[in-house]
C-alpha positions, 0 to 999 in steps of 0.5 A, a space after each residue: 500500500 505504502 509502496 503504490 501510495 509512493 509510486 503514485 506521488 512520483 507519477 504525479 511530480 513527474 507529471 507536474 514537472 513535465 507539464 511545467 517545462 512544457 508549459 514553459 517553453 510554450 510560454 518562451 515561444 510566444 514571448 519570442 513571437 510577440 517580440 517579433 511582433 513588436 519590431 513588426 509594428 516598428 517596422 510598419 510605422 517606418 514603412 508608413 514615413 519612408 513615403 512622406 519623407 520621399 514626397 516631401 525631399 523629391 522637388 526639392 533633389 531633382 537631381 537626386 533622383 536614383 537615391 530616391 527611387 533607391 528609398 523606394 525599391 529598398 522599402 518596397 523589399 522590405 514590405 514584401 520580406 518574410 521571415 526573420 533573415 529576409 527581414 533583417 537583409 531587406 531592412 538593413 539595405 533600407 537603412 543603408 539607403 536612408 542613411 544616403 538619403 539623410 546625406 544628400 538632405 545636408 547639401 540642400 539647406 533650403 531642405 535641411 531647414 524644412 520644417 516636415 523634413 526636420 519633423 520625419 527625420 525625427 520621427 524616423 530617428 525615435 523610430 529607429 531607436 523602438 526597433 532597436 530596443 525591439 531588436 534587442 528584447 527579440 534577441 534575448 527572448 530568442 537566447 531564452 527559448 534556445 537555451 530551454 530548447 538545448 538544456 538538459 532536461 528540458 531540451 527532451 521534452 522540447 524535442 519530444 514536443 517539436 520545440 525548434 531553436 528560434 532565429 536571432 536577428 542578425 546584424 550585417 557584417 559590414 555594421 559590425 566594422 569599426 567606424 573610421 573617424 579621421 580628425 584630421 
């Protein structure tokens, strides 16, 4: 009797701790997939101001037409782009493309003192500042769920279960270079 009553008990904390891990890697992934959420909504709202900025900067850079139309291809490849590596490619040639832009805006003083451009440049600049912040917290909340998905014991109810490591998103090689600054 006392032996079945001992059984008993440690089915059910094995159970309970099963359930616990499991329970606890579902709570990992969603908590990695509303971070991804997070930066998607970053991602719309910049989406949204890339075209009023363009609007705004095209009669005054007549002759900067191809940097323009560049803004344009590049945001349109980064509303098409899916997943997180064709996310993190497509945004970051929009940067790349915005950061001319911003260059080209500095030889225009008449454009530089426009008081729209001034405010969608600021805006654009607080909103990269959320998707970076929002970049970060996906990160972490990646490494979390990677760490259950890989650590013993969990990592056998998570292949079990079908729980799969989550992909960081990934600065590009040519960001991760030193900034050369000449003082000269």
């Amino acid at each position: 009797m006392l032996g079945t009553i001992i059984w008993i008990g440690v089915f059910v904390v094995l159970v309970a701790w099963l359930v616990g891990v499991y329970n606890g890697l579902v709570a990992l992934r969603n908590q990695v997939k509303n971070a991804w959420a997070q930066i998607d909504v970053q991602l719309k709202r910049r989406h949204d101001l890339i075209p009023n900025l363009v609007e705004v900067v095209k009669d005054y850079m007549s002759y900067e037409q191809e940097t323009l139309q560049k803004v344009i291809e590049a945001r349109q490849q980064a509303v098409d782009a899916s997943g997180v590596a064709d996310t993190s490619q497509a945004e970051n040639m929009l940067s790349g493309a915005l950061r001319q832009l911003f260059a080209l805006v500095e030889n225009y003083p008449d454009l530089k003192a426009n008081q729209n451009v001034a405010q969608l440049q600021e805006e654009l600049t607080s909103t990269e500042n959320k998707i970076a912040f929002a970049r970060q917290y996906y990160n972490d909340s990646v490494m979390r769920v990677n760490n259950k998905v890989e650590q013993f014991p969990s990592n056998v109810i998570a292949n079990m279960t079908g729980f799969k490591k989550e992909e960081h998103y990934e600065v590009p090689a040519e960001e991760r270079e030193n900034v050369k600054v000449d003082l000269r």
